[in-house]
C-alpha positions in Angstrom: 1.5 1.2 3.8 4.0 2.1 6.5 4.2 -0.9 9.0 6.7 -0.8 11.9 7.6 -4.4 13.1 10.4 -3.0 14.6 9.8 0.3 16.6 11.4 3.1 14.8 11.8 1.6 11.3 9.3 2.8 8.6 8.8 1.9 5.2 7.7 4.9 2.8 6.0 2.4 0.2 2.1 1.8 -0.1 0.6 -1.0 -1.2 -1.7 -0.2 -4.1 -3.6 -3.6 -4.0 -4.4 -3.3 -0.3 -6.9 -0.3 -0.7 -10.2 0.1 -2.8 -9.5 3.4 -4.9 -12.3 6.3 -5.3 -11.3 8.9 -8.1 -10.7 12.5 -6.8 -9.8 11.5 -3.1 -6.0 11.9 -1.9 -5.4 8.6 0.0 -1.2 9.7 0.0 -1.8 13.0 1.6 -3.7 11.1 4.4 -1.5 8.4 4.5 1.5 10.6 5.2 -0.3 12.5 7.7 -0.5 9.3 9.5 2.8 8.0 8.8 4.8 11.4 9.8 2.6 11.0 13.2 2.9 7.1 14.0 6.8 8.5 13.8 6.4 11.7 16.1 4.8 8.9 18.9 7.4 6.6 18.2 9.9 9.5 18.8 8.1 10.5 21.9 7.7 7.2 23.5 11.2 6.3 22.6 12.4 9.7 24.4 10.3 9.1 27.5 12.3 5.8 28.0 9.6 3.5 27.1 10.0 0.1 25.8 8.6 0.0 21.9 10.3 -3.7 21.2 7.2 -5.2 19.4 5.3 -1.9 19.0 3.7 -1.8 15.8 2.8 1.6 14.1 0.9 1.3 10.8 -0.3 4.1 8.6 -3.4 3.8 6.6 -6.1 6.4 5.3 -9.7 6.4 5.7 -12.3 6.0 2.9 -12.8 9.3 2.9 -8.6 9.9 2.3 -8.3 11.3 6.0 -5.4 9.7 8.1 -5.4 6.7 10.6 -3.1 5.4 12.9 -3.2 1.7 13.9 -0.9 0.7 16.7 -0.6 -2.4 18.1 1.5 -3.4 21.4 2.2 -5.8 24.5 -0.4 -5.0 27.5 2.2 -3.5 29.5 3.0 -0.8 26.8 -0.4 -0.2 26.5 -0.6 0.5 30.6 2.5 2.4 30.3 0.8 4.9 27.8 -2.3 5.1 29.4 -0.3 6.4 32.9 1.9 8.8 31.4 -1.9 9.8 29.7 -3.4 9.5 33.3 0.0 12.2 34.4 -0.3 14.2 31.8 -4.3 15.0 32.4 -3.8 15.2 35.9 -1.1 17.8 35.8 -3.3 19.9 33.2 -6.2 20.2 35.3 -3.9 21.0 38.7 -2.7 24.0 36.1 -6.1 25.0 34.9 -7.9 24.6 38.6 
């Protein structure tokens, strides 16, 4: 499982005993998916000059072996994201209207 307690650091293990296995589903691909993108936001959040001290980023994979994405972060981080989402839709409609 990858689990950033420190933004940015990543650990490429997964914890067999954490997961209920189904033969025939590939958990890893899924699981990589999610890890390679919790590191793309990191990357992007990190380059946009946001804070990520106590951002946590934790890949996982569905039952079904798609990816997830857990994230887990102060209030303010979480405002922070959600108005450079809020500036980013805004300037995409101005550019569609």
């Amino acid at each position: 499982m990858y689990d950033s307690h420190e933004a940015g650091s990543a650990s490429d293990e997964i914890d067999p005993d954490s997961v209920l296995w189904v033969r025939g589903v590939d958990y890893v691909a899924g699981w990589r998916d999610a890890r390679d993108a919790g590191t793309e936001l990191l990357d992007a959040m990190q380059a946009a000059g946001m804070d990520t001290h106590g951002l946590t980023v934790q890949a996982d994979a569905y039952a079904d072996g798609g990816g997830m994405v857990r994230l887990s972060c102060s209030p303010a981080l979480a405002r922070e994201l959600a108005l450079l989402s809020r500036v980013k839709a805004f300037r995409f409609r101005r550019r569609v209207s």
